[in-house]
C-alpha positions as CSV (number, residue, x, y, z in Angstrom):
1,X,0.0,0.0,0.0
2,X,2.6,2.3,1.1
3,X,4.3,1.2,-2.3
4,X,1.2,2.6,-4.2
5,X,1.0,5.7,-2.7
6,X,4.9,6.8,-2.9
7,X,3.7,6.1,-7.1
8,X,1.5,8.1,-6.5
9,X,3.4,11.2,-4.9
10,X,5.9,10.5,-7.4
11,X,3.9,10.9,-10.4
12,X,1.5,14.1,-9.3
13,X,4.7,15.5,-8.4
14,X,6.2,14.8,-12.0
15,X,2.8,16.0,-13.2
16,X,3.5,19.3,-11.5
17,X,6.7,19.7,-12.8
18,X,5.6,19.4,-16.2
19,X,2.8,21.8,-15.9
20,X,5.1,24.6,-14.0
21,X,7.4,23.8,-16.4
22,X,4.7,24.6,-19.6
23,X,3.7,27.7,-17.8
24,X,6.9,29.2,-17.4
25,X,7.7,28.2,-21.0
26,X,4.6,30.4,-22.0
27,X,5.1,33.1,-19.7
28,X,8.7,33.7,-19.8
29,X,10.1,32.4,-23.3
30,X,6.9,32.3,-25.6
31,X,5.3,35.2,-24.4
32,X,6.2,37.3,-27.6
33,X,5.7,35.2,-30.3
34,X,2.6,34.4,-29.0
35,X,1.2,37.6,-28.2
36,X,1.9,38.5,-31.8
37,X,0.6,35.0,-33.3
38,X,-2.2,35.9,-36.0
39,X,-3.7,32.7,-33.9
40,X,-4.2,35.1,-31.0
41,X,-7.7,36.2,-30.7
42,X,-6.9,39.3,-29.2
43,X,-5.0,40.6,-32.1
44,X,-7.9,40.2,-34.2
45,X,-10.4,41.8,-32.1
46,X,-11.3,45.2,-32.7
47,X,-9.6,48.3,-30.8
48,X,-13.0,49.0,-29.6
49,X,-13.0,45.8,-27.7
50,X,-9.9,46.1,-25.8
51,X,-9.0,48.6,-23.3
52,X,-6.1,50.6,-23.9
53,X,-3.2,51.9,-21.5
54,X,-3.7,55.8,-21.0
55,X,-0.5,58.5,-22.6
56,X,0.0,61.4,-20.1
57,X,1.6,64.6,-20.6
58,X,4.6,65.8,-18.4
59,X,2.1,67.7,-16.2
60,X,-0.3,65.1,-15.9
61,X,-2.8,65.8,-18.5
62,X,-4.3,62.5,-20.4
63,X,-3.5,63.0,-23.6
64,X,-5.1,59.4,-24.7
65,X,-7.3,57.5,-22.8
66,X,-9.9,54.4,-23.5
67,X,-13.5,55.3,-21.9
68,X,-16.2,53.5,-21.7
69,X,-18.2,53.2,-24.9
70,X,-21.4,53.1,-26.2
71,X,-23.9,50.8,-28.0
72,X,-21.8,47.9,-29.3
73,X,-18.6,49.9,-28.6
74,X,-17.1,48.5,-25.7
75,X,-14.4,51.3,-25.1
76,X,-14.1,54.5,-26.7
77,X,-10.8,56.2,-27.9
78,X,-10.5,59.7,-26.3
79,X,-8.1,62.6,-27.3
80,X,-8.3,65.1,-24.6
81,X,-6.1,68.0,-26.2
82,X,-6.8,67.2,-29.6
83,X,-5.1,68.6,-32.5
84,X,-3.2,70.3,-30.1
85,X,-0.9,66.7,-29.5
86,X,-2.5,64.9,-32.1
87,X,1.2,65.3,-34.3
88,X,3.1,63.2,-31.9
89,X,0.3,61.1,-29.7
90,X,-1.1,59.6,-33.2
91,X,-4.6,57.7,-33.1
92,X,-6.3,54.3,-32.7
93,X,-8.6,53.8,-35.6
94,X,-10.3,50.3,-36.3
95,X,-10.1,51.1,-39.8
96,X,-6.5,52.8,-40.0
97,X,-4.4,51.2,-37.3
98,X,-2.1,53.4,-34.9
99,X,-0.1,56.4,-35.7
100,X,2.4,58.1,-33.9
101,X,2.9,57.5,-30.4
102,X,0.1,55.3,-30.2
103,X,2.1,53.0,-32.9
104,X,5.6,53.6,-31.3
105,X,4.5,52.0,-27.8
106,X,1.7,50.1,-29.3
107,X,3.1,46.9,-27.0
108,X,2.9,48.6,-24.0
109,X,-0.2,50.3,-24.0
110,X,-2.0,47.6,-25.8
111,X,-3.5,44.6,-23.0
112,X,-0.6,42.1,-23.0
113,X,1.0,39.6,-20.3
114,X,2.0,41.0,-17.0
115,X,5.0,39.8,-14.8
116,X,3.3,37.4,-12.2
117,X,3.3,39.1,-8.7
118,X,2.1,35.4,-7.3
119,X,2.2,31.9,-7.5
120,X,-1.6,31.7,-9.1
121,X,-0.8,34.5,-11.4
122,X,2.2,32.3,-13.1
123,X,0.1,29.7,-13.5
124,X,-2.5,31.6,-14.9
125,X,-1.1,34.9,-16.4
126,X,-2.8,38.2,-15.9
127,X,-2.8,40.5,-19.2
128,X,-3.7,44.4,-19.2
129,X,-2.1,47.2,-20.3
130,X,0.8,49.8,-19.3
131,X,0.5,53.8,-19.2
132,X,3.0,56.1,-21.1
133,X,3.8,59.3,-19.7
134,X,5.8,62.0,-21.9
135,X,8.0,64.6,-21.1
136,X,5.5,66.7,-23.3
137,X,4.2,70.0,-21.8
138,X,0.4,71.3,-22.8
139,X,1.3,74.6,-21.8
140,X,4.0,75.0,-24.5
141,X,1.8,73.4,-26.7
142,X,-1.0,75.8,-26.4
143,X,2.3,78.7,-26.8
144,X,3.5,77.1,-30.0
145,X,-0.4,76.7,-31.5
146,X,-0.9,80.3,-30.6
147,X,2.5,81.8,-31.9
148,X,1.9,79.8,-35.1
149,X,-1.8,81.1,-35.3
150,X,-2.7,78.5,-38.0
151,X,0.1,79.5,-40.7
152,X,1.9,76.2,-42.3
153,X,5.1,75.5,-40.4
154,X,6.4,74.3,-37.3
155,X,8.5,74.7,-34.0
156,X,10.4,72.1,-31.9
157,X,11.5,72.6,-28.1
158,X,14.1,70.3,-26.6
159,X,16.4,70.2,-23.4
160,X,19.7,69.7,-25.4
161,X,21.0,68.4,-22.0
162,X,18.8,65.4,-22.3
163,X,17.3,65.4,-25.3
164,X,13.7,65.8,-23.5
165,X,11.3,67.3,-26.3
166,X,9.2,69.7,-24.1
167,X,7.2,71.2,-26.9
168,X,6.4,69.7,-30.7
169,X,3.7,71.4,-32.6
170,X,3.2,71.5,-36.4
171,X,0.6,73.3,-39.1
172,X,-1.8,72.1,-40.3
173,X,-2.8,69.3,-37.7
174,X,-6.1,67.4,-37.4
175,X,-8.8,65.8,-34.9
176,X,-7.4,62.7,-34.0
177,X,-10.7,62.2,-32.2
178,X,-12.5,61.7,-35.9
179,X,-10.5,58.8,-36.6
180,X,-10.9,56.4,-33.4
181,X,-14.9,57.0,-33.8
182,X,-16.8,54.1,-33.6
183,X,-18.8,55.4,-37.3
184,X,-16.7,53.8,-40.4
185,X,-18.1,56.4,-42.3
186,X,-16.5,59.0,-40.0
187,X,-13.2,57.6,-39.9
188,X,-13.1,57.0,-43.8
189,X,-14.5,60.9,-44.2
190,X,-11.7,62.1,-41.8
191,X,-8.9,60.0,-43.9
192,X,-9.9,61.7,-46.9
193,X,-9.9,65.4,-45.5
194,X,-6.6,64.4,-43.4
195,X,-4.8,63.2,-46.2
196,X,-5.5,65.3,-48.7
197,X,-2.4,68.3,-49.2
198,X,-3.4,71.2,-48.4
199,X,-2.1,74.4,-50.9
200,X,1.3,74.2,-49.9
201,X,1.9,70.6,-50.2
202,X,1.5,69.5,-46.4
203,X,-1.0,66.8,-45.6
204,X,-2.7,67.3,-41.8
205,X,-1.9,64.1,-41.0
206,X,1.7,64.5,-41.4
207,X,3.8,65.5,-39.0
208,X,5.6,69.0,-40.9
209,X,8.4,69.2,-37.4
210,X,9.6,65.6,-38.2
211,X,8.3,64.9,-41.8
212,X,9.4,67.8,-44.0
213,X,12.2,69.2,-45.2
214,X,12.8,72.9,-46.1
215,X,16.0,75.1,-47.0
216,X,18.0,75.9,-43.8
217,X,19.0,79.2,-45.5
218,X,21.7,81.0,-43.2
219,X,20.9,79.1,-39.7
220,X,23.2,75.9,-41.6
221,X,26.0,79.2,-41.2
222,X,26.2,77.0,-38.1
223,X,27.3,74.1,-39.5
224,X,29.7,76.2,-41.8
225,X,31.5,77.7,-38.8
226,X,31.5,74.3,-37.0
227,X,33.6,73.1,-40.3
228,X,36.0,75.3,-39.7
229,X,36.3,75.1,-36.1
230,X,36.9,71.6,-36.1
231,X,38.8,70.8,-39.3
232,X,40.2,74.2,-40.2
233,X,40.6,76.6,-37.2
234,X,43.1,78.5,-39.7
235,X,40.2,80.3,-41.4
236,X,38.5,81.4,-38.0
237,X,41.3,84.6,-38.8
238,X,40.8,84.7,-42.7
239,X,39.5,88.0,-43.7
240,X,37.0,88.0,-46.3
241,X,36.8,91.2,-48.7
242,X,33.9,93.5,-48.1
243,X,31.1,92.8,-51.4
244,X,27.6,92.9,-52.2
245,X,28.4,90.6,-54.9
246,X,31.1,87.2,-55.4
247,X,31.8,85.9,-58.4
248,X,31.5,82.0,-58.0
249,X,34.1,79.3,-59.7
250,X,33.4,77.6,-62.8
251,X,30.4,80.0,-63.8
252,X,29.8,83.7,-64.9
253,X,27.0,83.5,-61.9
254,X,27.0,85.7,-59.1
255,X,26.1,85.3,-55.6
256,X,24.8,89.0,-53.8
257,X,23.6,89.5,-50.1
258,X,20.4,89.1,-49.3
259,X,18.9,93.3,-50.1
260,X,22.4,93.6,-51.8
261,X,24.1,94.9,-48.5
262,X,27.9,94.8,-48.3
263,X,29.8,92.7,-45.6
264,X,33.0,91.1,-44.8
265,X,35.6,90.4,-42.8
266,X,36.5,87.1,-40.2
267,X,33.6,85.0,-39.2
268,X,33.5,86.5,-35.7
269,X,32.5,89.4,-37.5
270,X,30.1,88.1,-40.3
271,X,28.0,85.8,-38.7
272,X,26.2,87.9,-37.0
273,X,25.1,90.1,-39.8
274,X,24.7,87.1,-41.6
275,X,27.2,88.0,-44.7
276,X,26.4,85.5,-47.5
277,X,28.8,86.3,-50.1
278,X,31.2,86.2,-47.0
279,X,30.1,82.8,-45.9
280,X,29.8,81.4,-49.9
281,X,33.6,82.1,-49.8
282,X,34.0,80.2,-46.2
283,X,32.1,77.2,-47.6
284,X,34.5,77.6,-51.1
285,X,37.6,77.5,-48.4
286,X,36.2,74.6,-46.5
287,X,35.7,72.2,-49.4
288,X,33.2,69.8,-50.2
289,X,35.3,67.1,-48.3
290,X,35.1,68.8,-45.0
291,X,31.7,71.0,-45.6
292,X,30.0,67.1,-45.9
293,X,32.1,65.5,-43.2
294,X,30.8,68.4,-40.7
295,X,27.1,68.2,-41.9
296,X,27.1,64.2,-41.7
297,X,28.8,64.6,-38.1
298,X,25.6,67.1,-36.9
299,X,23.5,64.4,-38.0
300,X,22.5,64.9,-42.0
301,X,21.9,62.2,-44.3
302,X,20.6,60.4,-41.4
303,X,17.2,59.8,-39.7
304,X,17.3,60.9,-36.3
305,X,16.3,58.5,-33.7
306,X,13.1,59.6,-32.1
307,X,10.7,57.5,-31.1
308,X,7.7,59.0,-33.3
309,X,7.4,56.9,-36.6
310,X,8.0,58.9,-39.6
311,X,11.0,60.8,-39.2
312,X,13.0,61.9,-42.4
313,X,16.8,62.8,-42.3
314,X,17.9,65.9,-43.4
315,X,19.8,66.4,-46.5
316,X,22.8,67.6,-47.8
317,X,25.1,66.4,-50.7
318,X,28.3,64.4,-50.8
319,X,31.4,65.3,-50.9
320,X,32.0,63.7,-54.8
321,X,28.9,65.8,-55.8
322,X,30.5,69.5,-55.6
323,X,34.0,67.9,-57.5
324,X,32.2,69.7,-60.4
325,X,30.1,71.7,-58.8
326,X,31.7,74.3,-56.6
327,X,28.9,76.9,-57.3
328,X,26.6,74.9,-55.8
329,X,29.2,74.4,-52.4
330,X,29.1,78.1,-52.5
331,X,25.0,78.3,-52.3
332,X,25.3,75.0,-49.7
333,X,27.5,76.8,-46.9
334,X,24.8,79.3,-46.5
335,X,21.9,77.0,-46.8
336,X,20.6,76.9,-50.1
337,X,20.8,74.9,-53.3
338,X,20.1,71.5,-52.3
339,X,20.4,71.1,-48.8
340,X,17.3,70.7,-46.4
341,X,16.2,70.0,-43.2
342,X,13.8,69.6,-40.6
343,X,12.5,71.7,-37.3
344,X,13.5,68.7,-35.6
345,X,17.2,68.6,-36.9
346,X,17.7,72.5,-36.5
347,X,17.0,72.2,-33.2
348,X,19.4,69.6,-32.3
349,X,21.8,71.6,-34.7
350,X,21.5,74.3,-32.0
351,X,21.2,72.2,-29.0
352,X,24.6,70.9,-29.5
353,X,26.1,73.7,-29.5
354,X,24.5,75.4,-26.4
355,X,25.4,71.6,-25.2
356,X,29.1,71.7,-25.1
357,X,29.3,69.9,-28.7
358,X,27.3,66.7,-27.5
359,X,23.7,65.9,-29.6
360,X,21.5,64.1,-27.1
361,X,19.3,61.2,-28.5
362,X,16.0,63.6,-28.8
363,X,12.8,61.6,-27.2
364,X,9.2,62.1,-26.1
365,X,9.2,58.9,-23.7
366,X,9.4,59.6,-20.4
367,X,9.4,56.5,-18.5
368,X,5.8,53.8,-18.5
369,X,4.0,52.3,-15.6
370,X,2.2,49.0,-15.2
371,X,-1.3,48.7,-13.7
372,X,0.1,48.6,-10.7
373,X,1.8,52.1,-10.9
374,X,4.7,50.7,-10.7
375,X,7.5,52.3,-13.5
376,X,8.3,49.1,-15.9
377,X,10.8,51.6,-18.4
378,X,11.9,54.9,-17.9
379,X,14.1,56.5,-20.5
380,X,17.6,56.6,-20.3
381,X,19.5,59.8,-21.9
382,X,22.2,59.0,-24.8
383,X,24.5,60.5,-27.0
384,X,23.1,60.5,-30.2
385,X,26.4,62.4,-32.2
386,X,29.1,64.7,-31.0
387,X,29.9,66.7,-33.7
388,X,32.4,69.3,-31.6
389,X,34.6,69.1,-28.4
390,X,33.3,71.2,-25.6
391,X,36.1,73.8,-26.6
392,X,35.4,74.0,-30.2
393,X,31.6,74.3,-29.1
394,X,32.8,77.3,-26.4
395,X,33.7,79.0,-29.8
396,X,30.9,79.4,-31.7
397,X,28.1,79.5,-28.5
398,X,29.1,83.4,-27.9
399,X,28.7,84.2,-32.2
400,X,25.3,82.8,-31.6
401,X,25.2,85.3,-28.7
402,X,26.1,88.0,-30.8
403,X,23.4,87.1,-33.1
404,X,20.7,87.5,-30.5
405,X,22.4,90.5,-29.0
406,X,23.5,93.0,-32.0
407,X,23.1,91.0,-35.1
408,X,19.9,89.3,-37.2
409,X,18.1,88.6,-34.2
410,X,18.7,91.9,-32.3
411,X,15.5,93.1,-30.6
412,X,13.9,89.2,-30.8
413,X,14.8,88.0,-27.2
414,X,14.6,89.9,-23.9
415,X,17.9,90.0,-22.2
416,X,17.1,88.1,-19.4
417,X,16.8,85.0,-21.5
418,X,20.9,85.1,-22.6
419,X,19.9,83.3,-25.8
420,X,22.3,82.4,-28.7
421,X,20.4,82.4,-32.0
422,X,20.9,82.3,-35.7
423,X,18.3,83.7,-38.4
424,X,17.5,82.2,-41.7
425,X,15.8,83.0,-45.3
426,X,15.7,80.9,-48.1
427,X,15.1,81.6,-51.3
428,X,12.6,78.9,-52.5
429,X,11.9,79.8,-56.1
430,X,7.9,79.4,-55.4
431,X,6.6,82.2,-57.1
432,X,5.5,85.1,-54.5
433,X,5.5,82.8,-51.3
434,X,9.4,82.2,-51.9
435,X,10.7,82.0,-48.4
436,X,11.2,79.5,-46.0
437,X,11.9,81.8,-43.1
438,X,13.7,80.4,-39.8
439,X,14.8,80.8,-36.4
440,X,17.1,78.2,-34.1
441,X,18.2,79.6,-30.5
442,X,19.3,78.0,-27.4
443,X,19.2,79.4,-23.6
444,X,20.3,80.6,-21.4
445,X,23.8,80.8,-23.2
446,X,25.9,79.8,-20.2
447,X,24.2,76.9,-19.6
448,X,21.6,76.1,-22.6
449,X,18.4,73.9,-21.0
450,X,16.7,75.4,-24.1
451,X,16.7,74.8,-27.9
452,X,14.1,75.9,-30.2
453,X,13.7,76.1,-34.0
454,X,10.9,77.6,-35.9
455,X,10.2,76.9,-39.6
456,X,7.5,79.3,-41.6
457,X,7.6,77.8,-45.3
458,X,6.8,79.6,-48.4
459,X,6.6,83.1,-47.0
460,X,6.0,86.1,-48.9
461,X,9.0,87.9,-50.3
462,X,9.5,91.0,-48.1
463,X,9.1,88.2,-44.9
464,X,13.2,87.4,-43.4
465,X,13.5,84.7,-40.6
466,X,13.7,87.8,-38.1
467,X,10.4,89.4,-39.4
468,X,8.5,86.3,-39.3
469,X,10.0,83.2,-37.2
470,X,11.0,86.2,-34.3
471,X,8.1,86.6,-32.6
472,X,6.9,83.1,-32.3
473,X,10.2,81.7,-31.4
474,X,10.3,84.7,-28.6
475,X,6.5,83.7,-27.2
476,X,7.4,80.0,-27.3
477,X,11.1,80.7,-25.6
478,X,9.6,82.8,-23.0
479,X,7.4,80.1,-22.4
480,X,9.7,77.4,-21.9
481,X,11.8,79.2,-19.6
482,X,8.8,80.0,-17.6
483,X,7.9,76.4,-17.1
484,X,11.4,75.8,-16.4
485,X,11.3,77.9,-13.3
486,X,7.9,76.7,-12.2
487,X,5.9,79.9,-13.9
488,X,3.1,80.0,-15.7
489,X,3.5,79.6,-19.6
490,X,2.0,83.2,-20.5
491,X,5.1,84.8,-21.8
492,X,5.4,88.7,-21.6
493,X,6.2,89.5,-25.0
494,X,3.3,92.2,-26.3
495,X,3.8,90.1,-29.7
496,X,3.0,86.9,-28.1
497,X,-1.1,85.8,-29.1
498,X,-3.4,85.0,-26.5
């Protein structure tokens, strides 16, 4: 008898082995594959079924949340804020998928397996679904929305110590709300409006900060002096004649200043007027060899690594390219020609620099929670490039200065902000609009927690980046320093909108 019953033991206790065994297998080492099976009911349910994990804002604010529904809707899709975040927090739409954010952390916040916290729950697993929070601020938002007052363009706010985007806001936008409806008809009615291009090209649905690409104009005069900081320090004391016009190599074109003013002299001295025929000549000295090395080491020709699907790297040639093309090397130093690029890039462009030559990996994560509250991921900063040495960085962070202070941008920023900036206009070619005007700055200058740049495309001829980027990047500036230091986002500029 006793015989029998040690079988016994033996083989419910082999029986449990096999079964904790199974259980860990599923829970611990076929956990992914499974959750992503096409097998998986849950993945073919509809979004309306399943209850999604809730995105906040840096402050708090629920930017996307899954409410109870109505009818045969189970949960409903909510968008708090709107258009207002619907750039970076996306949508859930039964018909279109996810978008943005919502498709970036699409794991997390959909309902999947959670870690066991007991005995039972490895045995049977629990599933639900995490929370993201962002280092997002609606405040700024509501700056940038304003200062843009519904004109085509963009503006990007980052921490260039961490790479934290506080603020990202881009025209036109759209109602993220009309596409996680539970009416098919809706959704489909909203696609068509949201991707249809609007006059100058951009679709709402886009992301214009992240997406598009526009002519630098002279804030890539940034890039140009970082060329010769780092690979030829020699021309820092060149003098460059005093012209309104250059000739150019290899052509009987011309190159003037922009209003045909006359300028010259070192780079200390022309950057902050903004000399062009000054800077053509710089860009001529440079080379293409070290003009593309420089751009490619700030991040060009390369899709920077934020986590909002989309993204587009900016662009400027290669070196074999202006071998029979120096003209167009000429027109590239001062950001025109062919070379592009995004808010998003301009303001990392300016954010290493106020950052002592080190690009941080820019990022809208902030950390995510479980059910439980409890953080399961919280963002990490890195080094995304390093395109100067804190010294050669220390060189060109007071020229920026002396842009804000007596140069382009003179009159933009109040003094208490100690902001380094560079202007820009392009020359686009589009008829009257024919401007893509722009701003980058970075603050305070002696130890930047703030970079900005502001794109206005296709502007009308007598616009400049001063004229029309100035006093939304000055509203939006004086609004991140206020949240900064715990203020109120109003700003005090008289040109700010409320």
């Amino acid at each position: 008898m006793s015989r029998r019953l040690s079988v016994l033991a033996t083989v419910i206790l082999l029986l449990f082995v096999v079964v904790a065994a199974q259980s860990a297998n599923l829970q611990f080492f076929r956990s992914k594959s499974l959750a992503a099976s096409s097998l998986n009911p849950r993945n073919n349910q509809s979004t309306a079924d399943v209850q999604r994990g809730t995105i906040f804002a840096a402050d708090g604010s629920v930017l996307a949340q899954s409410v109870a529904g109505t009818g045969s809707t189970v949960y409903q899709r909510i968008y708090p804020l709107g258009a207002l975040t619907a750039g970076v927090v996306g949508f859930v739409s039964s018909s279109y998928g996810t978008w943005a954010l919502e498709a970036e952390y699409n794991s997390f916040l959909s309902s999947h397996s959670q870690p066991p916290q007991s005995f039972e729950q490895l045995l049977a697993p629990t599933s639900a679904a995490d929370s993201v929070t962002l280092t997002l601020q609606p405040a700024l938002q509501r700056v940038m929305a304003n200062a843009l007052a519904g004109r085509d363009g963009a503006a990007v706010v980052l921490n260039p110590k961490n790479g934290d985007i506080l603020g990202m806001y881009s025209n036109p936008t759209y109602n993220p709300a009309l596409l996680a409806t539970g009416s098919t008809a809706v959704q489909k009615a909203a696609w068509k409006k949201d991707t249809t291009r609007n006059a100058e090209g951009f679709e709402p649905l886009g992301n214009v900060a992240t997406q598009q690409i526009f002519f630098p104009g002279s804030t890539f005069k940034i890039v140009t002096t970082a060329a010769v900081v780092a690979l030829q320090p020699q021309l820092l004391l060149k003098s460059y004649p005093k012209l309104v016009t250059t000739p150019l190599p290899d052509t009987t074109k011309t190159l003037s200043n922009f209003g045909f003013g006359s300028c010259g002299g070192t780079i200390a001295f022309m950057l902050p007027p903004s000399c062009d025929t000054g800077f053509a000549l710089v860009g001529l000295d440079v080379g293409g060899v070290d003009m593309s090395q420089t751009a490619n080491s700030f991040g060009y020709n390369q899709v920077p690594p934020i986590d909002v699907p989309g993204a587009v790297a900016s662009y400027f040639p290669p070196a074999s390219y202006f071998t029979n093309h120096l003209p167009q090397l000429a027109y590239s130093a001062i950001g025109q020609d062919n070379v592009q690029t995004s808010a998003l890039m301009n303001a990392l462009v300016a954010g290493a620099v106020g950052n002592g030559g080190v690009m941080m990996t820019p990022h809208l994560m902030d950390y995510i929670t479980g059910p439980n509250g409890v953080i399961v991921k919280r963002y990490k900063p890195t080094v995304w490039k390093t395109p100067l040495t804190a010294a050669q960085a220390g060189v060109i962070n007071p020229l920026m200065v002396d842009v804000a202070k007596y140069g382009t941008a003179y009159g933009v920023f109040p003094a208490a902000l100690d902001a380094g900036a560079k202007t820009g206009t392009a020359q686009t070619g589009n008829g009257a609009k024919n401007t893509d005007d722009w701003m980058i700055a970075f603050m305070p200058a002696s130890d930047p927690t703030i970079a900005v740049a502001v794109v206005l495309p296709f502007q009308s001829v007598e616009k400049t980046g001063a004229i029309a980027a100035g006093p939304v990047i000055r509203c939006i500036a004086e609004a991140a320093a206020a949240i900064q230091a715990g203020q109120p986002a109003t700003g005090t500029a008289t040109t700010c909108p409320k």
